[in-house]
N, C-alpha and C positions, 0 to 999 in steps of 0.2 A: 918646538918643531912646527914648520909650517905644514899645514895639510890641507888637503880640495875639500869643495864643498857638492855634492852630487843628491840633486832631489831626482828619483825617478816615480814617474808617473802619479804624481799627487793628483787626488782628486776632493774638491771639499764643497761641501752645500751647508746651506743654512737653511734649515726648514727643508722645502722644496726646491728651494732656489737654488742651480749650479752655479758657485763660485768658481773654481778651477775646473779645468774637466782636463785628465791624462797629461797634465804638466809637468815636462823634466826642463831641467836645467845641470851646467857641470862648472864651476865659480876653479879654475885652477890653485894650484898653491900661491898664498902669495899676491893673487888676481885684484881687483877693484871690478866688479860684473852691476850694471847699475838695471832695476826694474824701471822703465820707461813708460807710462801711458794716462790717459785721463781716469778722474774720479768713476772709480766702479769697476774698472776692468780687473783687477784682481791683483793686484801689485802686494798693498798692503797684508791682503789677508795672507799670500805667500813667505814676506818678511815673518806674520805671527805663527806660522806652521812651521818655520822653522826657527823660531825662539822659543816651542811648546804653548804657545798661548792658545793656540787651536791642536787639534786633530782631525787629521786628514781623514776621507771615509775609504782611501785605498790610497796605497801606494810607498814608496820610504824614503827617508831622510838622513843621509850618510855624512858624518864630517871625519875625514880619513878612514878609518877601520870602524869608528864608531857609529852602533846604526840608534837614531837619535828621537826613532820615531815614537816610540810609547814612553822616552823618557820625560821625566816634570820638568819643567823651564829653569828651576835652578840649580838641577842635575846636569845640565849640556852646554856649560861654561861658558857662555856669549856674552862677549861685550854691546851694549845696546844704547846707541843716541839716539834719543825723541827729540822732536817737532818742539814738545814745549819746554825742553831740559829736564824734567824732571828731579829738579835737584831737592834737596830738604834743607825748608829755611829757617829752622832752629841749627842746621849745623853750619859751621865754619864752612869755604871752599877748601882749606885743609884737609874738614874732617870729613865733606861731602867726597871729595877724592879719594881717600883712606876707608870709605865705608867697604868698600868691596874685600879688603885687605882683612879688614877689621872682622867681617864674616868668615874668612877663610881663617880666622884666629892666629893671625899672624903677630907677633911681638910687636908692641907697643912703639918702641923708639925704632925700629924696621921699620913699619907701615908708615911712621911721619917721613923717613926720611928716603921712602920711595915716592910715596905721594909730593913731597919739596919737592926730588927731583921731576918729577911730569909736570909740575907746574911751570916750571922753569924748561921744560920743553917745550910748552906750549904757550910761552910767552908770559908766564902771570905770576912771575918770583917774586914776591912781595907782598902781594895780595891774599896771603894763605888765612890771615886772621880776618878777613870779611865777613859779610854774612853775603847769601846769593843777592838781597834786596839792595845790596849797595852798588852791584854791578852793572854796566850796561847787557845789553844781549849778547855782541859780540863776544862779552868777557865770561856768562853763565856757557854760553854754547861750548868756551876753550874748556871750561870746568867739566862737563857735560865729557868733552871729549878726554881727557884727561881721566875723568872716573872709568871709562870705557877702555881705556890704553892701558890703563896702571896695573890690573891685574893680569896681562900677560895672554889675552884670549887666544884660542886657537882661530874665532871666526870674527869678525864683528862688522855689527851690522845697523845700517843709518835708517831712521822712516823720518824724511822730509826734514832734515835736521836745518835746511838755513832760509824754511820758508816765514820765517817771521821776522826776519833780520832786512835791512833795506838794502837797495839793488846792488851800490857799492860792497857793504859789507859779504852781501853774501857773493861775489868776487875774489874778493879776499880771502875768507874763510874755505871757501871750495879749492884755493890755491894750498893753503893750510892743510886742509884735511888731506890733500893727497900728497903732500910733502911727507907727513908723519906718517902716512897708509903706507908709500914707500919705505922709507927709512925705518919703519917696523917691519916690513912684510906680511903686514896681516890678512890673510886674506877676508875678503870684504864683499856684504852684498848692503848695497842704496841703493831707497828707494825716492822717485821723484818725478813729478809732473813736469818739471821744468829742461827739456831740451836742451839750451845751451850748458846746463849744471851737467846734466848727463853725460853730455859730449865731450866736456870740459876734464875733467876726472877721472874718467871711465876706461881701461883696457878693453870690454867690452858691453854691449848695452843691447838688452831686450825689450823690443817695442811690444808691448801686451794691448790686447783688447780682446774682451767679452772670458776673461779665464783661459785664455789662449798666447803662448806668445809667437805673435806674427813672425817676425825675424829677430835673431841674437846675430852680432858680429861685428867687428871694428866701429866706433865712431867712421870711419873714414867711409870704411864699406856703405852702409849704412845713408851716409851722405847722397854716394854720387850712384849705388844699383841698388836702389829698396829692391827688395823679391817679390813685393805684390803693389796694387793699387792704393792700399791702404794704408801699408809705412811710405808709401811715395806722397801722400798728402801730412803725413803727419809729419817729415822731415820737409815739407816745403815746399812739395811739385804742387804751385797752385793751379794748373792748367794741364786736364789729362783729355787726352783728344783720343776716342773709339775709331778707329782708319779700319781699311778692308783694301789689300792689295789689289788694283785694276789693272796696270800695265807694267808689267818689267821691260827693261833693256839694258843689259848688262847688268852692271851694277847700280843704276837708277833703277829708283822702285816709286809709279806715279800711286798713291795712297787717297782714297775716296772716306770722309766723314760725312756726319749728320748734315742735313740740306744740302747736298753735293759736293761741300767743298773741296776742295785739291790739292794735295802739295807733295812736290818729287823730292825723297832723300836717295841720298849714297847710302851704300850697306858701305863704302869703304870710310864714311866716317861714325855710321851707326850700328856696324854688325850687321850681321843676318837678319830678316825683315819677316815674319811668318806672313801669309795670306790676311790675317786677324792680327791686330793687337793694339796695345795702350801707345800712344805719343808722351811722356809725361816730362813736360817744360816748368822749370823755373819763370819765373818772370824775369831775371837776368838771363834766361835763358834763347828768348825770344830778340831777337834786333829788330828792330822796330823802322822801318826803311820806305823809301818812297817807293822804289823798285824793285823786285829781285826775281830768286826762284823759291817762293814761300808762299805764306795763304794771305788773301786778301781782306783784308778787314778797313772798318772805318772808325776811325779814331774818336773817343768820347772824352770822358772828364779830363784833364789832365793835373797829376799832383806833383807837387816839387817834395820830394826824399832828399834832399841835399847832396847824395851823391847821383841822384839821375832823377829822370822827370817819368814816372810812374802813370799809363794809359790806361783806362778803361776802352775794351776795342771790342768793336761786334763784327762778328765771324757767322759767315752759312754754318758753319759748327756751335756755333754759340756760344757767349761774353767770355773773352780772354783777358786777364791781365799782365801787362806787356811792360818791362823797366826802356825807356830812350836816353841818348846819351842828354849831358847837359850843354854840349855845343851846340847843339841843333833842335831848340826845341820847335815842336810840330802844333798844327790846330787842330784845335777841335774840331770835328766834323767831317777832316778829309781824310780822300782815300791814303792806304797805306800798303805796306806788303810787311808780315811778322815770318822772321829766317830762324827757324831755329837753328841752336848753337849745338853742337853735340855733345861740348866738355859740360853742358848744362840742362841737359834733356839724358832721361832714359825711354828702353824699347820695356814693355810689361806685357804680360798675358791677360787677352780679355777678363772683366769679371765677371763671375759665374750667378 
């Protein structure tokens, strides 16, 4: 039976230190929910509070009906892939896949021939009589995933499963993993530094920093309205520009930054415009133009990206990075005018 995963209000320290502080999360039936953020923000220690490896100093941990929080880690059924496979290299990948089977004392000619068959769904029918050291990565990580599938979990859960595998493979494998996430319905929580893994796999994704998560919500979402300043730079807005509304008329709104700068948007293509708030531009999101109605800047390094020609530009607001097309490339040093684009900018709320 598939069932949700619901932490409310964990909180965890180590020593003195606040790891979590009043973190929920709700992972649906079925879901793939991926933990999003750099080293330290509290991703991992989350994954180990709710496999039992830690306990929380407040708060509980529910998988359907079952509440999971004072139970021992191999009381609360979790399938688990690690970062380094963790597989054991006296056993076969037969028997490394069959170990979980094997514990629940399952029948002898059973367990081979559930573990055959997950190899064989996981690409690796043949291979059953190896040992882990004969494998490549690719091939320890399908085993890895496989010992995690085979026994039937209600929940299971990744920490950094393809960052050791190289860029191609882990492509591939993230394509994998959520093929069989699917077609099992398992519901699933992964964790991972990596962005585009995240976004790639994910129904939805919590951007965490400092024991906090910033925003949970679509990949898509996520993209094009972060909710604060801070998932706006972590998903890419590399240019947030502080304005303060100076003049309306109609639905122009002329917007004052740092050293004076200027620049008039539509609310009819940016929404509503408070007195205060964030500009936050992609660098695809800036056009990069000789003239317009946009902010003035002067043109610095220019790099070739192969699909456009990338500006270092200085603004009375200060150093923007700005993508140009590749018809028209521009010099260095001259004036320009940067338009922002609206399908590639969002409106934020000052930071506090």
């Amino acid at each position: 039976m598939t069932v949700s995963l619901s932490i409310s209000s964990i909180s965890a320290h180590y020593g003195k230190t606040t790891v979590l502080q009043d973190l929920s999360l709700s992972v649906g039936a079925g879901d793939l929910v991926s933990l999003l953020g750099s080293s330290g923000c509290g991703k991992t220690t989350t994954l180990r509070l709710v496999a039992g490896f830690l306990q929380p100093t407040s708060g509980t941990i529910k998988l359907g009906d079952r509440d999971l929080t004072t139970l021992p880690a191999h009381a609360r059924d979790i399938g688990l892939v690690f970062q380094n496979y963790a597989l054991f290299p006296h056993l076969t990948v037969l028997e490394n896949v069959a170990f979980g089977l094997k514990q629940r004392r399952m029948a002898t000619q059973e367990r081979q021939r559930k573990a055959a068959a997950m190899l064989e769904r996981v690409g690796l029918s043949g291979l059953g009589d190896r040992l882990p050291a004969a494998l490549s990565g690719g091939q320890k990580q399908r085993v890895a995933l496989a010992r995690a599938l085979v026994i039937g979990p209600p929940l299971l859960m990744f920490d950094e499963p393809l960052s050791n595998l190289d860029a191609k493979l882990r492509v591939d494998m993230r394509v994998e993993i959520r093929q069989l996430q699917r077609a099992n319905g398992t519901t699933s929580l992964y964790v991972t530094h990596d962005q585009e893994e995240a976004f790639s796999i994910s129904d939805r994704v919590a951007i965490m920093n400092a024991g906090r998560i910033m925003q949970l919500d679509t990949p898509e979402v996520l993209y094009r309205k972060p909710a604060n300043a801070f998932v706006a730079r972590f998903v890419g807005f590399e240019n947030l520009l502080p304005l303060r509304a100076v003049a309306r008329e109609g639905a122009l709104v002329t917007a004052e930054g740092a050293g004076g700068a200027k620049i008039t948007l539509s609310q009819d293509d940016f929404g509503p415009l408070p007195d205060s708030f964030i500009l936050g531009c992609r660098a695809d999101g800036l056009s990069v133009r000789y003239d317009g109605n946009g902010l003035p800047a002067i043109l610095g390094t220019r790099t070739y990206l192969g699909r456009a020609y990338q500006y270092q530009c200085q603004t009375a607001a200060g150093d923007i990075v700005a993508n140009g097309t590749l018809s028209e490339p521009m010099t260095a040093g001259g004036a320009a005018v940067l338009v922002p684009l609206p399908e590639q900018c969002c409106i934020l709320a000052p930071e506090k």
